[in-house]
C-alpha atoms as one frame of an Amber mdcrd trajectory, in Angstrom:
protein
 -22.657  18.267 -61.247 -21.796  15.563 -58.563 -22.703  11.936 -59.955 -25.120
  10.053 -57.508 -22.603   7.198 -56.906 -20.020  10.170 -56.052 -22.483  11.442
 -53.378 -23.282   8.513 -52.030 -19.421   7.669 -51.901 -18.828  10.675 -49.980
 -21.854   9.765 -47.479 -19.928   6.595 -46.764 -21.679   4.639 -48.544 -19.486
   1.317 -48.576 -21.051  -0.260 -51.851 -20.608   2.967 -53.801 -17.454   3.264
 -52.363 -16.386  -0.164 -53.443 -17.390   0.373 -57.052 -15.428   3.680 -57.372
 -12.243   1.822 -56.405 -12.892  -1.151 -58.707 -13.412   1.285 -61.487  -9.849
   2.166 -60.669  -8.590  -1.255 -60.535 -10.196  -2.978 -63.276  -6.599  -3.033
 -65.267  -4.703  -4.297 -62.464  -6.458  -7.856 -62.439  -7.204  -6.606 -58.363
 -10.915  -6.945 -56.334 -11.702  -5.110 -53.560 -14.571  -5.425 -50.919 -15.033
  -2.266 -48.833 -16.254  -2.239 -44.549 -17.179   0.742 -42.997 -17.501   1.227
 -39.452 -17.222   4.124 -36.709 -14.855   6.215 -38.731 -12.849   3.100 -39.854
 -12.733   2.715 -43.605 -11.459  -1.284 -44.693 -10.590  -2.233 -48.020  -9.798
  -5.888 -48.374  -7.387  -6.072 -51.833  -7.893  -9.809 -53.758  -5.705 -11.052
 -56.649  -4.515 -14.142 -57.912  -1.385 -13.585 -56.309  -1.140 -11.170 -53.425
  -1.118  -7.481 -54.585   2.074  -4.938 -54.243   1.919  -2.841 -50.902   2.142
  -0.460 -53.258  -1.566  -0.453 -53.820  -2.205   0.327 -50.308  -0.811   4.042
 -51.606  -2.946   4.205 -54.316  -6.168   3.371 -52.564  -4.953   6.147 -49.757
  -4.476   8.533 -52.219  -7.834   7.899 -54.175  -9.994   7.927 -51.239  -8.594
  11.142 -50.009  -9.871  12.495 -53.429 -13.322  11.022 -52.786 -13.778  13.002
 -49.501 -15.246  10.542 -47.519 -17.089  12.945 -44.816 -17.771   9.551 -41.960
 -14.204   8.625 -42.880 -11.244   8.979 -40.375  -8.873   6.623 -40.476  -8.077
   3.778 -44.138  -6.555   0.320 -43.476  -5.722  -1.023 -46.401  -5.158  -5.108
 -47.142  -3.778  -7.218 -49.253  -4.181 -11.089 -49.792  -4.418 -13.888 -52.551
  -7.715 -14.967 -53.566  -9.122 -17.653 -51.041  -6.852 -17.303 -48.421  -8.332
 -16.041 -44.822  -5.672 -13.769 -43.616  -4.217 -10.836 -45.334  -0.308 -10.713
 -46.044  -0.302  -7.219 -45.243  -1.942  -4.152 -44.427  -1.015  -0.485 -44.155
  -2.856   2.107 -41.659  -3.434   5.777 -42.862  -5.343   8.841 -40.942  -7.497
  11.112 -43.532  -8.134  13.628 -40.449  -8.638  14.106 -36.649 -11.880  12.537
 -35.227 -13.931  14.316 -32.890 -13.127  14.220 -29.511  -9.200  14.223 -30.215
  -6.535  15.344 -28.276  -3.820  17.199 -30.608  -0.501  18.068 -28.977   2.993
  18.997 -29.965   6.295  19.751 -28.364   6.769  22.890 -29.222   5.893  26.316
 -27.500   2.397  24.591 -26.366  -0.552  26.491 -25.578  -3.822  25.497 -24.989
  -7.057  26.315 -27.350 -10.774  24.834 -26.892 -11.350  24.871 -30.870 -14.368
  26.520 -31.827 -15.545  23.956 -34.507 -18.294  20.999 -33.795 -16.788  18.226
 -32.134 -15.574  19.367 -28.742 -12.181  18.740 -30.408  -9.311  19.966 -27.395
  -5.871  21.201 -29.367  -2.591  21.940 -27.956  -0.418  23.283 -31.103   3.076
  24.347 -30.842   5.164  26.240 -33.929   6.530  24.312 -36.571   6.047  21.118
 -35.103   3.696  17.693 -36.498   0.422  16.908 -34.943  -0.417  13.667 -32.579
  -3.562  12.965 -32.519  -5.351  11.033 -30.125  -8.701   9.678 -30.394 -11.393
   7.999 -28.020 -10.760   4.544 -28.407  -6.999   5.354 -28.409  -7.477   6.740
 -24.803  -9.771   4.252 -24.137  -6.653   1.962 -24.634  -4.140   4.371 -22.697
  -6.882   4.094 -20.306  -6.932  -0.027 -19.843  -3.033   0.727 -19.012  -3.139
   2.721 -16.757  -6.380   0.464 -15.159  -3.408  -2.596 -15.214  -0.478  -0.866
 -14.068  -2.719  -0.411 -11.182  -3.514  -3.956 -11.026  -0.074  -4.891 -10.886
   0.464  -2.633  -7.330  -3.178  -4.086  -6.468  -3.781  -6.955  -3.521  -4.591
 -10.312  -5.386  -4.022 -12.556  -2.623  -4.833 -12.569   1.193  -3.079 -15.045
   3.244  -3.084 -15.305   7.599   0.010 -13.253   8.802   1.536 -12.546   5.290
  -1.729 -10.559   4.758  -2.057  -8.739   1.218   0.060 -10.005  -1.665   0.511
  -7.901  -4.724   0.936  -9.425  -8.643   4.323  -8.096  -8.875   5.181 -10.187
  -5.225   8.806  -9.124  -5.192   9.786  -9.741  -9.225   7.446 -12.601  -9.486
   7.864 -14.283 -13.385   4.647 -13.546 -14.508   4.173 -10.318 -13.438   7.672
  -8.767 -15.158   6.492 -10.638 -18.004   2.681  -8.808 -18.086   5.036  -5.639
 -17.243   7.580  -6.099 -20.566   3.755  -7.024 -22.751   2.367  -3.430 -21.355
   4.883  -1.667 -21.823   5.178  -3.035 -25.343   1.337  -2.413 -25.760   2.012
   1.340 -24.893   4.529   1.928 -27.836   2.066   0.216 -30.191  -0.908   1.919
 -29.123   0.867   5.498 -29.419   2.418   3.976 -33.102  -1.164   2.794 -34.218
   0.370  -0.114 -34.855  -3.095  -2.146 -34.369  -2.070  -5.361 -35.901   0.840
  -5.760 -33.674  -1.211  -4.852 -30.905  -3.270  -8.168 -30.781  -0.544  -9.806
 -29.850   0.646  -8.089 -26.820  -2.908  -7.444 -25.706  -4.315 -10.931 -26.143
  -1.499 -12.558 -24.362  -1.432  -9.902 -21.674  -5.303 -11.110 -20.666  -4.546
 -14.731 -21.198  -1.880 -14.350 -18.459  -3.721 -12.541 -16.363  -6.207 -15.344
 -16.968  -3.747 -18.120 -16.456  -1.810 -16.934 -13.444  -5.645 -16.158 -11.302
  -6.627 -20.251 -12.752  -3.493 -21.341 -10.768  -4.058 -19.111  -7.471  -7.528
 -19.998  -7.397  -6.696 -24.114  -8.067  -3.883 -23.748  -5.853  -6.015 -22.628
  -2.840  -8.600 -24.691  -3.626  -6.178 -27.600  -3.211  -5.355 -26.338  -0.069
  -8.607 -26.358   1.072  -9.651 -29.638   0.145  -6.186 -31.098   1.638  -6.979
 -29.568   4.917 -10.654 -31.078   4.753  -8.927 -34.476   4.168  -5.800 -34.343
   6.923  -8.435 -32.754   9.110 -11.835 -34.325   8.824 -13.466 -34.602  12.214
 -10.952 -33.002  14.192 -12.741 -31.012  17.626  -9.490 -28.648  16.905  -9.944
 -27.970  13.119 -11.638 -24.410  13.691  -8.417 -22.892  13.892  -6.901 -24.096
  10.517 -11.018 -23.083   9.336 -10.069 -19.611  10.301  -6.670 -19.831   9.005
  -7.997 -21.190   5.341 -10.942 -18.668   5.438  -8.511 -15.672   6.031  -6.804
 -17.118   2.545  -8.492 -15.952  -0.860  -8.404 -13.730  -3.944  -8.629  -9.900
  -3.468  -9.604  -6.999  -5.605  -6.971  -6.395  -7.234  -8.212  -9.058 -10.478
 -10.425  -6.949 -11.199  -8.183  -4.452 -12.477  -5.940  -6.570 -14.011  -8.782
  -8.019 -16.335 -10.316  -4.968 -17.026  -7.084  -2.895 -17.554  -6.046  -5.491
 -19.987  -9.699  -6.593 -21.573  -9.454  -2.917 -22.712  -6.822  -3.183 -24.523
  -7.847  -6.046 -26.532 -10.940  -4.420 -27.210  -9.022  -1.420 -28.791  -6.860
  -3.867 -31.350 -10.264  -5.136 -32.162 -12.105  -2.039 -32.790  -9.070  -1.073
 -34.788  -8.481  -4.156 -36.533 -11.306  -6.096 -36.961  -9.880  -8.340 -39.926
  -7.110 -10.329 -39.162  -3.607  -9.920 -41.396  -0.313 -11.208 -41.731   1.018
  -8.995 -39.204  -1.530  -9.632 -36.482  -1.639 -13.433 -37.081   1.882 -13.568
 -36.227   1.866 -10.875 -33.352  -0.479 -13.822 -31.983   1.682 -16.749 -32.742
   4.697 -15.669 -31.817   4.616 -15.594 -27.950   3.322 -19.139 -27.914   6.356
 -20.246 -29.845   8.764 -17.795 -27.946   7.357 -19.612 -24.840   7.541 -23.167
 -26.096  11.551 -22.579 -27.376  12.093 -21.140 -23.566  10.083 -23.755 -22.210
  12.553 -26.359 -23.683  15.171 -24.126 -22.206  13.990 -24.133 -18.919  12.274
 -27.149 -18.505  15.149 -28.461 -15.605  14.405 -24.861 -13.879  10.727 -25.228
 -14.249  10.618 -28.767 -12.969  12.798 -27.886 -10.215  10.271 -24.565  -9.324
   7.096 -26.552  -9.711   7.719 -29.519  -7.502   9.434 -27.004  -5.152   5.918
 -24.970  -5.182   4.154 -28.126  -4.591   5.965 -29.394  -1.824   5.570 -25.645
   0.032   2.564 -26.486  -0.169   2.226 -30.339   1.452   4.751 -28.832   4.839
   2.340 -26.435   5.454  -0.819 -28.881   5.875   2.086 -30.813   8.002   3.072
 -27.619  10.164  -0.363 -26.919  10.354  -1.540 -30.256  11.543   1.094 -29.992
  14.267   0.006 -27.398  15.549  -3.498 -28.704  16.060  -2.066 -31.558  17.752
   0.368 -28.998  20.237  -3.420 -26.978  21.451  -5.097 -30.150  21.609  -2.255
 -31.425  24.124  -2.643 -27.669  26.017  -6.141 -28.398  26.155  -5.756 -31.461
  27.165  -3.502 -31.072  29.778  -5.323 -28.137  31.462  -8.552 -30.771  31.783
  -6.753 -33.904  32.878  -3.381 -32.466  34.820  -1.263 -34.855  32.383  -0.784
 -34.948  28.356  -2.459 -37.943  26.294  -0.143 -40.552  25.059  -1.668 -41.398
  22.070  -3.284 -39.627  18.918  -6.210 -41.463  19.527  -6.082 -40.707  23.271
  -6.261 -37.161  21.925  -9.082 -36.701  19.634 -10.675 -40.251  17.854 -10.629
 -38.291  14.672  -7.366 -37.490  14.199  -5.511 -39.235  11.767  -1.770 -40.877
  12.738  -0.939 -40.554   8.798  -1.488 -38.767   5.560  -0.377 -39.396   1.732
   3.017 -37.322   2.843   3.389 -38.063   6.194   2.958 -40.017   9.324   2.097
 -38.326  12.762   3.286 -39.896  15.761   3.336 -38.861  19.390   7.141 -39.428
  20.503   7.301 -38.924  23.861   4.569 -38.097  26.996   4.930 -37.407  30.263
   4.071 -35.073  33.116   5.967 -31.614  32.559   6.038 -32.030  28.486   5.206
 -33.915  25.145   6.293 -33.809  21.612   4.774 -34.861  18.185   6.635 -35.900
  15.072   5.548 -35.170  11.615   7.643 -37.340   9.604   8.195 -37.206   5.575
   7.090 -40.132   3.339   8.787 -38.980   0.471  11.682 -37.414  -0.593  11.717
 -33.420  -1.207   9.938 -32.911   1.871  11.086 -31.517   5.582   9.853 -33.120
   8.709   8.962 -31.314  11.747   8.447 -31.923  15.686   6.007 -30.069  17.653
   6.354 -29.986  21.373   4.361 -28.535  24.488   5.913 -27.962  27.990   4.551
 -27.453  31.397   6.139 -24.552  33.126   6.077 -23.511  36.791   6.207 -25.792
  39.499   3.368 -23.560  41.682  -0.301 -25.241  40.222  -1.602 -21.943  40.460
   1.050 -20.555  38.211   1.468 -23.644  36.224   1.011 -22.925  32.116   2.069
 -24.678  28.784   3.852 -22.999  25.938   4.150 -24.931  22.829   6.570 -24.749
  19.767   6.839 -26.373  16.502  10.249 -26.837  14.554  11.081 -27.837  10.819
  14.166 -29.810   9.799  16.592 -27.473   7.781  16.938 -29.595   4.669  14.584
 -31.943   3.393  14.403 -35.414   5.818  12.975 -38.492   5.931  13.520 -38.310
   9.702  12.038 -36.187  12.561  14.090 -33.257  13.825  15.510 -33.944  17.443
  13.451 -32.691  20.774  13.381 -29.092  21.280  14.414 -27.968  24.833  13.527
 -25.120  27.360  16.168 -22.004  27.949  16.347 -20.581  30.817  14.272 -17.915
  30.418  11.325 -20.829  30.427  11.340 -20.080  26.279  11.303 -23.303  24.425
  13.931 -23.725  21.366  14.583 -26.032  18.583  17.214 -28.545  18.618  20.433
 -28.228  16.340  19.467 -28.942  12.573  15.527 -27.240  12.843  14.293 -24.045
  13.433  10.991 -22.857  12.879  11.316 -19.692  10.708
């Protein structure tokens, strides 16, 4: 006759369950607290100093006596009293959960079996079962969602249009692609502990790298507002920083990798050794490459930065080049001065100072020249061309130095096909 405790054991009961197994481990000088949730059977092991991974055996093998009918899957833990992380754990399956997938490599064939469950099996001859269950596909699933991401628009930008995460071997993106893949083989494993680490950091740089876009256009935004502010010609660089933004494709990327967080937490919802250091281990892998790269880095960021202050500059000149076009088709001459041009245009900014060069009656150039070091200078120009008034037009072109310079590139001239070009030293690719 089955003992109540027994029966209650085999209901999934976790208290019962936790007295049978201290019953069993009353000689061993070893405690253990029991958790029971969707299928997933914990038992934390305390001792005065941390129990033999051996143990983790003996539990297995004296739960799969119980017959645990909830039961699917043991993890099994080991720490010393007081402390709040195991030092290791061990992972064991008791059966298939409903809902599995079973498949082999073997002479496959496909079966619907007949039992409760809606369990689908593909066996194969002589050959070991893989099993996988929902929240295992669930995880398959989230990598699938942020491969996807990774091919997915993140960025819109005027004339580049639609940039992907991967943008040509970008750093971050061949470092979420080395964390999925990595995620994959764990997932498939059941390795569950090790899988907080990959999944965690795989969000947290998806997190990171959209906090950088989003500042970074933001910045943008608020320098063109400053360089800007009151100018009748702005509408143009409006339209240019509307048509710049995030796209669709974060979604993805924080959903495909939010589900594969979840799954290391439904899996392993008490944190042990291994998963403490799956977690602490990128940071300090980053920080010993950080050191490393810290002249690269440096190098890369103020690069990034400065990209950033020539295009408000190249921008800026070109409002001043379709102010002069407007201005000559009004007044049959160019203005001579910035303030001749538009009162609210400003002749300098915190990287640059904006100076009309030279104005007369068939053209007139602007200089945009660097404050600082690091940055290019540019010269915008407009030209009249025809010498008929009814054919008469303007065509305007702006030009860059080639290296950084803290002076203007020379005047740019007119070919012959009436096409205006940048001087020797500039170009404005």
């Amino acid at each position: 006759m089955t003992s109540p405790a027994l029966e209650a054991a085999q209901h999934g009961n976790k208290e019962a369950i936790a007295a049978i197994i201290n019953r069993s481990l009353q000689k061993k000088g070893i405690t253990a607290s029991v958790d029971f949730d969707h299928g997933d059977l914990h038992v934390m092991l305390d001792a005065r100093q941390v129990p033999p991974e051996t143990a983790a055996d003996f539990i297995f093998k004296g739960v799969q006596r119980l017959n645990i009918e909830p039961a699917y899957d043991v993890h099994v833990y080991g720490r010393k009293v007081g402390e709040p992380f195991a030092t290791w754990c061990h992972d064991y399956e008791l059966k298939t959960r409903p809902f599995a997938l079973v498949n082999s490599s073997v002479q496959q064939h496909a079966q619907i079996n007949s039992e409760p469950g809606f369990t689908i099996r593909l066996s194969g001859v002589n050959s070991e079962e893989i099993s996988l269950d929902v929240i295992q596909i669930m995880g398959f699933v989230g990598i699938v969602i942020t491969i996807l991401g990774i091919f997915s628009p993140v960025l819109t930008a005027p004339i580049v249009g639609t940039v992907n995460y991967l943008r040509n071997g970008a750093e971050e993106a061949i470092i979420l692609i080395v964390l999925t893949a990595l995620s994959t083989l764990l997932l498939a494993r059941k390795h569950y502990s090790w899988l907080y680490g990959s999944s965690v950091w795989s969000f947290l740089l998806v997190g990171g790298t959209f906090w950088y876009y989003h500042s970074l256009i933001s910045e943008l935004k608020a320098s063109t507002d400053r360089e800007l502010a009151g100018n009748p010609f702005r509408g143009l660089a409006d339209m240019a920083m509307a048509a710049t933004g995030l796209s669709w494709g974060w979604f993805f990327l924080f959903l495909g990798t939010g589900l594969v967080v979840v799954v290391a937490y439904l899996r392993k919802r008490k944190l042990d050794r291994q998963a403490f250091l799956a977690l602490a281990a990128p940071p300090l892998a980053a920080v010993v490459i950080a050191i490393i790269s810290i002249p690269y880095y440096s190098v890369t960021s103020s690069g990034q930065a400065n990209k950033a202050r020539e295009a408000t500059a190249r921008t800026y000149i070109g409002t001043i080049n379709r102010g002069q076009q407007a201005f000559q088709l009004e007044n049959n001459g160019f203005a001579g001065t910035l303030d001749e041009l538009g009162s609210s245009l400003s002749s300098e900014s915190d990287y640059y100072k904006y100076q009309i060069t030279i104005s007369d009656d068939d053209m007139t150039a602007v200089a945009a020249t660097a404050k600082t070091g690091g940055l290019r200078s540019f010269i915008g120009a407009v030209f009249v061309i025809g010498n008929d008034k009814v054919q008469m037009h303007t065509k305007s072109i702006w030009c860059q130095s080639n290296r950084p310079s803290k002076s203007a590139p020379s005047l740019p001239s007119i070919s012959e096909g009436s096409e205006p070009k940048c001087a020797s030293g500039s170009s404005n690719d």
